[in-house]
C-alpha positions in Angstrom: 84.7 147.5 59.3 83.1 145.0 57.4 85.8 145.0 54.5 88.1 142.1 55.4 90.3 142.6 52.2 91.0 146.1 53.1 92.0 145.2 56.9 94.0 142.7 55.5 96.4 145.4 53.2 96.4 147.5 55.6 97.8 145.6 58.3 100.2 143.7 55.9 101.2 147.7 54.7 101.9 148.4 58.5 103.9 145.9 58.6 106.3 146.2 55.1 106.2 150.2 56.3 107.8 148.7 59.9 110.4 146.8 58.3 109.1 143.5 58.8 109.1 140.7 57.1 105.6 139.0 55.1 106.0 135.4 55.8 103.0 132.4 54.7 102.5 132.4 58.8 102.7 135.9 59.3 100.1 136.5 56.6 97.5 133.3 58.0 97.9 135.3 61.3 96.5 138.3 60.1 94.4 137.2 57.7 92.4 135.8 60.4 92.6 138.8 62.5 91.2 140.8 59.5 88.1 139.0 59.6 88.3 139.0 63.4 85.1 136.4 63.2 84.0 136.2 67.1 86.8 137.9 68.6 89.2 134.9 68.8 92.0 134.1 71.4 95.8 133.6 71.2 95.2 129.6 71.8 92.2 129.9 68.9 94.0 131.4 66.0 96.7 128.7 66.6 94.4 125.5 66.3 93.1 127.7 63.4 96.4 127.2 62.1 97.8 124.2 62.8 96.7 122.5 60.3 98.2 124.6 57.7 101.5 125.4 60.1 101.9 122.3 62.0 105.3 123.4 63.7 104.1 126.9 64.5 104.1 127.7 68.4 101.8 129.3 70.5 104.3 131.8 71.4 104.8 132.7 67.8 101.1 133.6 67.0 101.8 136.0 70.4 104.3 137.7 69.4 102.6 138.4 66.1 99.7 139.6 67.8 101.8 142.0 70.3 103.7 143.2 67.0 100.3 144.0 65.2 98.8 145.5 68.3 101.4 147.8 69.0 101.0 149.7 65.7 97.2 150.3 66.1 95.6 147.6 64.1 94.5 145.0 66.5 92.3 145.5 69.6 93.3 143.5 73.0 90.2 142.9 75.2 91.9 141.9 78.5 89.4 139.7 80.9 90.9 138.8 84.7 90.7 135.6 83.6 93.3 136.2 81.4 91.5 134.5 78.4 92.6 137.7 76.3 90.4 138.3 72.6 91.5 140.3 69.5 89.7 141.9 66.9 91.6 142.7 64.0 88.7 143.8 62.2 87.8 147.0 64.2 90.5 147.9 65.9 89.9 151.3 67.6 87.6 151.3 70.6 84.1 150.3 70.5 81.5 148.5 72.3 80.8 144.6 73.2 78.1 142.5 74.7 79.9 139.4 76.0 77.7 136.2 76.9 78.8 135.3 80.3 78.5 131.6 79.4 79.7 130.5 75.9 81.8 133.8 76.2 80.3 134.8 72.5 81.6 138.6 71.7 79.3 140.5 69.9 79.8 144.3 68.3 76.5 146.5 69.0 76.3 149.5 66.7 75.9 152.2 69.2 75.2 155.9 67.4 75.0 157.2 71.3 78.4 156.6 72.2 80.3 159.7 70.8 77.9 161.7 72.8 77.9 159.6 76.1 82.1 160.2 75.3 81.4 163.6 75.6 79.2 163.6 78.4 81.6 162.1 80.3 84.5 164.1 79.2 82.4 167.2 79.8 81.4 166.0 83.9 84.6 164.9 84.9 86.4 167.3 82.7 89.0 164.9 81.8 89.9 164.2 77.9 89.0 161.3 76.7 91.7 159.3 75.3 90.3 155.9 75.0 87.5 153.9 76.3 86.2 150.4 76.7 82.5 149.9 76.9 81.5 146.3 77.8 77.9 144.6 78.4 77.1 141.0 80.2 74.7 139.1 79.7 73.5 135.6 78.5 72.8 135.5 74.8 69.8 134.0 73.3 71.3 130.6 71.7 72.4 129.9 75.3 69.0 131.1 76.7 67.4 128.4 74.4 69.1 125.8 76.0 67.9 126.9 79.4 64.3 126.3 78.5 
């Protein structure tokens, strides 16, 4: 979803509907998951902030995140190495090509993927409640520096 405004209302909506209440941190938090620019971490929205929020913790831009995820508007893409991405910005499930060395996220447009979904929902006979589709590789700024 390219419209950052509109992911911006309506996570802040989700949240006013929840009870909760729209502080200047709160709102830099998701502001920045909105736009959801290269899938950032926990530990990268925080330096984002710091500088506006000096005394604002790590943990606190967590718990934010947790709070926003668990009503559907942010997507956690869990790596074993626990360094743990977001995306705000298109948060149901859909498809990424991670570079293996600058760990650069990017969001292919794949038209094939509601029919491979039902492929696969139609061979195992299972339904389909939620996916994640992810592609290595190496991407071509950091193949430019290999040459």
């Amino acid at each position: 979803m390219a419209d950052h405004k509109k992911r911006f209302e309506i996570i802040i909506q989700k949240l006013r509907d929840k009870g909760h209440k729209i502080t200047p941190q709160r709102l830099a938090i998701v502001k920045i998951l909105a736009k959801s620019e290269g899938h950032p971490s926990v530990e990268n929205i925080h330096v984002q902030l710091k500088k506006d929020f000096p005394t604002m913790s790590l943990a606190t831009v967590y718990r934010n995140i947790v709070l926003i995820k668990s009503f559907g508007e942010v997507l956690e893409l869990g790596f074993p190495d626990g360094s743990n991405r977001y995306d705000g910005n298109k948060p149901t499930p859909h498809p990424h090509v991670i570079c293996i060395k600058c760990k650069k996220i990017v969001d292919p447009d794949l038209d094939s993927l509601d029919e491979m979904k039902k492929e696969v929902a139609l061979e195992t006979n299972f339904k389909i409640l939620n996916h994640r589709l992810d592609f290595f590789g190496i991407c071509s700024n950091c193949m430019a520096e290999e040459v």
